[in-house]
C-alpha positions as CSV (number, residue, x, y, z in Angstrom):
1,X,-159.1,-26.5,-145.5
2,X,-160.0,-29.3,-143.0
3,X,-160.1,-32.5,-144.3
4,X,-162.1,-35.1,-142.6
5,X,-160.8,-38.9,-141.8
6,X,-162.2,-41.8,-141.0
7,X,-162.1,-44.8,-138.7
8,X,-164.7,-47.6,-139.3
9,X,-165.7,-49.7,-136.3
10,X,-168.6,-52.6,-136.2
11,X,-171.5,-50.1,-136.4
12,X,-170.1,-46.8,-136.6
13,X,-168.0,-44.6,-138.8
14,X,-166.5,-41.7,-136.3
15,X,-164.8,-39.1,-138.5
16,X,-161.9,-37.1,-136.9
17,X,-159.6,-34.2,-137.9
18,X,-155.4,-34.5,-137.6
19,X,-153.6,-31.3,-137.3
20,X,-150.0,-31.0,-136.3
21,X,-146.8,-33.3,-136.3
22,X,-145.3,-35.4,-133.9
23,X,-145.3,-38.4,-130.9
24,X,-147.2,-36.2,-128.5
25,X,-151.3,-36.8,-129.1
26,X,-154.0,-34.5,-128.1
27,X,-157.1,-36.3,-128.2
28,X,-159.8,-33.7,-128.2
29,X,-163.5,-34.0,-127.7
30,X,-166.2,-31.3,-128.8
31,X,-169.4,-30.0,-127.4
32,X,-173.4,-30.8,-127.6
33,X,-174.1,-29.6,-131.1
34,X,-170.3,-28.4,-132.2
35,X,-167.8,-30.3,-134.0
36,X,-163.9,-31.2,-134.3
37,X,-163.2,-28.3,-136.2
38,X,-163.1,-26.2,-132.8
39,X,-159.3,-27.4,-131.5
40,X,-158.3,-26.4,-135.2
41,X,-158.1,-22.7,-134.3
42,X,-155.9,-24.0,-130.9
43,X,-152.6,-22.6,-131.6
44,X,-150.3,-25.0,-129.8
45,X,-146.9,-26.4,-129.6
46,X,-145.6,-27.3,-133.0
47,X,-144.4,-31.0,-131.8
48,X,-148.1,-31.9,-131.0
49,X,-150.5,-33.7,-133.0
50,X,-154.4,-32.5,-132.4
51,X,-156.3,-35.6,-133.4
52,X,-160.5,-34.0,-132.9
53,X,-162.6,-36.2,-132.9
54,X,-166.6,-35.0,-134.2
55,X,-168.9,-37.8,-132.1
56,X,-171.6,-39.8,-133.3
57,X,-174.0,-37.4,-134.7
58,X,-172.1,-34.8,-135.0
59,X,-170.6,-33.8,-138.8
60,X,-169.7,-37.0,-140.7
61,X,-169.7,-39.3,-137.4
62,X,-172.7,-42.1,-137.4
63,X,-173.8,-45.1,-137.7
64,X,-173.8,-47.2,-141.0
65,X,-176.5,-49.7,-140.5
66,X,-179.7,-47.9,-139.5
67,X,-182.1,-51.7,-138.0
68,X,-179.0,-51.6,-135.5
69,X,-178.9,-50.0,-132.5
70,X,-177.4,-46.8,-132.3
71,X,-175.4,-46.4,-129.3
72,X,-171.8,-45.3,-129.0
73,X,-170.7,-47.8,-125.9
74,X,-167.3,-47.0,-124.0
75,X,-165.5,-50.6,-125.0
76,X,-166.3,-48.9,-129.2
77,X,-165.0,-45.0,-127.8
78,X,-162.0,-46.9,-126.1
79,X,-161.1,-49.4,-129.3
80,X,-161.6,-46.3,-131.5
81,X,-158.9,-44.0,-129.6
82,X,-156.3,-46.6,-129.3
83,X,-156.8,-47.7,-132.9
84,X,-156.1,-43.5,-133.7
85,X,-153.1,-43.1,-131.1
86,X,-151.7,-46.5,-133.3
87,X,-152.4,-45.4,-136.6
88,X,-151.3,-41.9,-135.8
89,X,-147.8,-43.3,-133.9
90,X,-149.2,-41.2,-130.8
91,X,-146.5,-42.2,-127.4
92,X,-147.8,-39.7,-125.0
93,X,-151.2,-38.9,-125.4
94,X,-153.4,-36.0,-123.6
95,X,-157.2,-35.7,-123.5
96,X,-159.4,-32.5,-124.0
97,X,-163.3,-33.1,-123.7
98,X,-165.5,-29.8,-124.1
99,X,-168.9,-30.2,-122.3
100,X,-170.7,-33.6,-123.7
101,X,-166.8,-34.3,-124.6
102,X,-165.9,-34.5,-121.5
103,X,-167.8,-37.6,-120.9
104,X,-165.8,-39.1,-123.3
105,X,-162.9,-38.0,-121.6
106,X,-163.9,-39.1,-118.5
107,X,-164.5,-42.4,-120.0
108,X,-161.0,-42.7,-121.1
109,X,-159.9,-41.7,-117.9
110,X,-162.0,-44.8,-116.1
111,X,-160.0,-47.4,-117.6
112,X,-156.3,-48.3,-117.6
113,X,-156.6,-49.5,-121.4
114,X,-155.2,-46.4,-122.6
115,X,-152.2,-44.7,-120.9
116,X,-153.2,-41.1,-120.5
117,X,-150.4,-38.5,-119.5
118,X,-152.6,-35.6,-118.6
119,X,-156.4,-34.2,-119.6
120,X,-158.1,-31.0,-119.3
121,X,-162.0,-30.8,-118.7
122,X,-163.5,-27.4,-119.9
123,X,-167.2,-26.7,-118.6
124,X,-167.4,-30.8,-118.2
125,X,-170.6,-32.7,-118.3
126,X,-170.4,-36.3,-116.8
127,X,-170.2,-35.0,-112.8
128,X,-174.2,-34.7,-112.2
129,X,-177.0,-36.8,-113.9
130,X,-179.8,-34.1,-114.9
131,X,-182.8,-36.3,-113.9
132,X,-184.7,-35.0,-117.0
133,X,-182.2,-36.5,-119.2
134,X,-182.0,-39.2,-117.2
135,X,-185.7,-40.1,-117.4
136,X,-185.3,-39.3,-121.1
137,X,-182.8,-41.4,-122.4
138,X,-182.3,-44.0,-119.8
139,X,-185.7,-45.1,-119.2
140,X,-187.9,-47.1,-122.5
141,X,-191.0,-44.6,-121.1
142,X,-188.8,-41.7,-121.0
143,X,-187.0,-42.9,-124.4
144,X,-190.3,-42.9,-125.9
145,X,-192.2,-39.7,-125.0
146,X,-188.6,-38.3,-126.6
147,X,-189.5,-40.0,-129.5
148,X,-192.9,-38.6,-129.9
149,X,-191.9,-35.2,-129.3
150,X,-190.0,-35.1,-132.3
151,X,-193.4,-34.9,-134.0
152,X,-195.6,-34.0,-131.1
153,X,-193.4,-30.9,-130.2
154,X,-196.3,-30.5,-127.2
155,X,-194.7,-33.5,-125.4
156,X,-191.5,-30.9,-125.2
157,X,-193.2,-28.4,-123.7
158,X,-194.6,-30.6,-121.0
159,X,-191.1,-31.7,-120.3
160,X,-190.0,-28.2,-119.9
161,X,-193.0,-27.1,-117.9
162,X,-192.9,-30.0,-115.4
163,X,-188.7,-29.2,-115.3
164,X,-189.0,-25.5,-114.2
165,X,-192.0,-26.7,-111.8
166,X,-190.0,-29.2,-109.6
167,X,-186.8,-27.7,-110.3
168,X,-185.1,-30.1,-112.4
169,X,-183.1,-27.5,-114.6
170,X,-182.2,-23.8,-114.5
171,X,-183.8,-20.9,-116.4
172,X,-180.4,-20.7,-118.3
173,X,-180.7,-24.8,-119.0
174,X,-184.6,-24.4,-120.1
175,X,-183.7,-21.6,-122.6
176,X,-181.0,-24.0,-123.8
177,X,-183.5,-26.8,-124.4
178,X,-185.7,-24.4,-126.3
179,X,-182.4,-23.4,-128.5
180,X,-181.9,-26.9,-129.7
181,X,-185.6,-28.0,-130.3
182,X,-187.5,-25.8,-131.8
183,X,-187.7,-27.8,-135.5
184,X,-188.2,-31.0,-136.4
185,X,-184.8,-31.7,-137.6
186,X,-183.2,-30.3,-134.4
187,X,-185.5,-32.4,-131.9
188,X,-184.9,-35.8,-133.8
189,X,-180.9,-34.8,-133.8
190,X,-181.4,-34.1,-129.9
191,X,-183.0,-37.3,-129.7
192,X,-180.1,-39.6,-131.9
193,X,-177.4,-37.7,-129.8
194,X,-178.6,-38.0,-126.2
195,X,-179.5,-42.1,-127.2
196,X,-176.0,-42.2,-128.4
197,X,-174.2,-41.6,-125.8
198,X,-176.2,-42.5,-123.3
199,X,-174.2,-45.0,-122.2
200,X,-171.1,-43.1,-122.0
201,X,-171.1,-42.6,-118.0
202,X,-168.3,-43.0,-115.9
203,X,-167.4,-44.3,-112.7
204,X,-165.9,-41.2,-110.8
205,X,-164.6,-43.1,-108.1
206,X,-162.2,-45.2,-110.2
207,X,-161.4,-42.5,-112.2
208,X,-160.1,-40.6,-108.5
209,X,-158.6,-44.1,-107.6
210,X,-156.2,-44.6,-111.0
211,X,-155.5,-40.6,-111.2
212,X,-154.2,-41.1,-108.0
213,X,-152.3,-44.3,-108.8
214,X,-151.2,-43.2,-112.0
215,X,-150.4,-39.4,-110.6
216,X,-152.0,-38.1,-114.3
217,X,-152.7,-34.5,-114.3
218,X,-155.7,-33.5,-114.5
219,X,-157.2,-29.7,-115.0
220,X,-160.8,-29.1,-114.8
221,X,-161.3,-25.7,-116.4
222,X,-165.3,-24.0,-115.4
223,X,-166.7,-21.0,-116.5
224,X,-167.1,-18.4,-113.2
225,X,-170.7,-17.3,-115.2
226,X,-171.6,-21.0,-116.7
227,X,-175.4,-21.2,-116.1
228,X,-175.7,-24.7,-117.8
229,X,-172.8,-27.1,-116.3
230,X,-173.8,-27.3,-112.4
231,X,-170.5,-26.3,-110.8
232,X,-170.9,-27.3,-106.8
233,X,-170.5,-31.4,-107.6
234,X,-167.6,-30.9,-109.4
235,X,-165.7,-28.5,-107.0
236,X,-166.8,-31.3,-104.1
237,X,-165.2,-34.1,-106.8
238,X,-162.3,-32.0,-107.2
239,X,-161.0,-31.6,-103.5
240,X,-161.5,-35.2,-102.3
241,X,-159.4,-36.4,-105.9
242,X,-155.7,-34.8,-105.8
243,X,-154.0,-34.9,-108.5
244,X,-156.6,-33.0,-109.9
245,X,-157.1,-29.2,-110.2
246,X,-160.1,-26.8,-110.5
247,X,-159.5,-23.5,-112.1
248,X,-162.5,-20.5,-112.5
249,X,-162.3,-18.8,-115.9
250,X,-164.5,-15.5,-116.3
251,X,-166.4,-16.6,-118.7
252,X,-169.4,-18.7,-119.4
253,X,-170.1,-21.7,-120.8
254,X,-168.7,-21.0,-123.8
255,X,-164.6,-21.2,-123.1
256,X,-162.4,-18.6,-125.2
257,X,-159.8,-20.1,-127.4
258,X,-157.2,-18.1,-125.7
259,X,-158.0,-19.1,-122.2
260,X,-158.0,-23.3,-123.8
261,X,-155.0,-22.6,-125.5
262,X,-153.3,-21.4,-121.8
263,X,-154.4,-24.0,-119.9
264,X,-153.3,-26.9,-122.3
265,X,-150.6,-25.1,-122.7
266,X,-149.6,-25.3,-119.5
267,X,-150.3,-28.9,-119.0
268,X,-148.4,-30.4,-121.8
C-alpha cells in the first residue's frame, strides 16, 4: 500500500508519494482531477527514486488556514521541490508533469533555482491560455461568476453555451467541462483547483533560453487523437526551442503506462 508524506510550507500542506531507492529523482506531476498514485504503477529503473507529488486539491494536498488565500505560487512549488530533492538526498533530478502537471513542470523548468537534468511533458497544458479559463480564474468578474456557478449551475451552462458559440473550446473540451461539473461537490473542487494554480504560468521564452543554455533534455510526449490539449502551439514551440523533442503517441489524451514508462525510459 501507498503511504502518503508530507511537506508543510506557510499555507499549504502538499502530500507526496516516494517509491524507489537511490541519488537519481523523478519528480512527477499528475493530471486535472488524478493523483500521485499514477507514476506508482511506472515500472522503472531500480536506481531511481519516484517522488509524485498529488497538487493542491488533489488527495491530501491543501491548504491549512482556510481566511488565507488559496493559491499555490511558483516561489511555494519551487521551495517545496528543493526542500523534497534535500530531504530525499536527490543529485540528479528529472521532471514528469502529466497535463495540469506539466505547468508545474514547466515552472520548474523557468528558473535556474533547481538544476534539472532532463523532463518529459505528456499531453502538457501550460503552451495555450484557453480564454474561458482565462476569463474564469484570472479576472475578479470571471472569478466570481465561477463562484456562483457552484450553486447556480445555470451560470455553467452559459459559459459553455457562449464557448461553443464563439469557439473558445472544442466539442471534446465542452464534453470535458460537463464531466467535471455536473454536482455541487465537483464544480466547487473545479473552482479551488483552477484558483490554485492559477498563478502557475510560465515564461516559455526563458524556459527555450536556459534549455538551450543548460542543453537539458527535454521530451514532449502528445497523444496523435488528444481532443483536449491543443497540439499546433506546442509543435510551433517545439521547433524554434532545440534541445527539445516532440514525439506523436497513438493515443489520446489519456497516455498508456507502457508508452510513459518508454519514453522516460529512454531519457534517463
Amino acid at each position: 500500500m501507498n503511504n502518503l508524506e508530507y511537506l508543510e510550507y506557510n499555507n499549504l500542506k502538499l502530500s507526496y508519494l516516494v517509491k524507489g531507492s537511490g541519488s537519481k529523482g523523478l519528480i512527477c506531476f499528475h493530471g486535472f482531477g488524478r493523483n500521485a498514485t499514477d507514476f506508482m504503477a511506472l515500472n522503472l529503473s531500480s536506481d531511481l527514486k519516484i517522488i509524485s507529488i498529488n497538487l493542491p486539491f488533489h488527495s491530501e494536498s491543501k491548504f491549512l488556514e482556510k481566511d488565507l488565500e488559496k493559491t499555490f505560487r511558483k516561489e511555494d512549488l519551487r521551495y517545496c521541490v528543493s526542500k523534497l530533492i534535500e530531504n530525499e538526498k536527490i543529485e540528479s533530478t528529472f521532471i514528469v508533469g502529466y497535463s495540469l502537471g506539466a505547468k508545474a513542470a514547466l515552472c520548474l523548468l523557468e528558473s535556474n533555482t533547481i538544476k534539472v537534468n532532463g523532463a518529459v511533458l505528456f499531453a502538457p497544458d501550460g503552451f495555450k491560455s484557453n480564454p474561458w479559463y482565462w476569463f474564469a480564474s484570472q479576472t475578479k468578474i470571471g472569478e466570481s461568476l465561477n463562484k456562483m456557478s457552484i450553486r447556480k449551475p445555470w451560470i455553467f451552462n452559459a459559459f459553455l453555451k457562449l464557448s461553443k458559440t464563439v469557439g473558445f473550446a472544442s466539442e471534446r473540451q465542452l464534453k470535458f467541462a460537463e464531466e467535471q461539473m455536473y454536482t455541487i461537490e465537483k464544480r466547487e473542487l473545479v473552482y479551488n483547483i483552477w484558483r490554485a494554480h492559477r498563478k502557475l504560468k510560465a515564461n516559455l521564452n526563458e524556459i527555450s533560453s536556459r534549455i538551450k543554455l543548460e542543453h537539458i533534455p527535454l521530451k514532449i510526449v502528445l497523444g496523435k487523437f488528444d481532443k483536449i490539449i491543443p497540439a499546433s502551439q506546442i509543435k510551433k514551440w517545439s521547433s524554434s526551442s532545440p534541445p527539445s523533442v516532440l514525439i506523436e503517441e497513438k493515443c489520446g489524451h489519456v497516455i498508456p503506462v507502457e508508452i510513459m514508462e518508454r519514453q522516460i525510459s529512454l531519457l534517463i
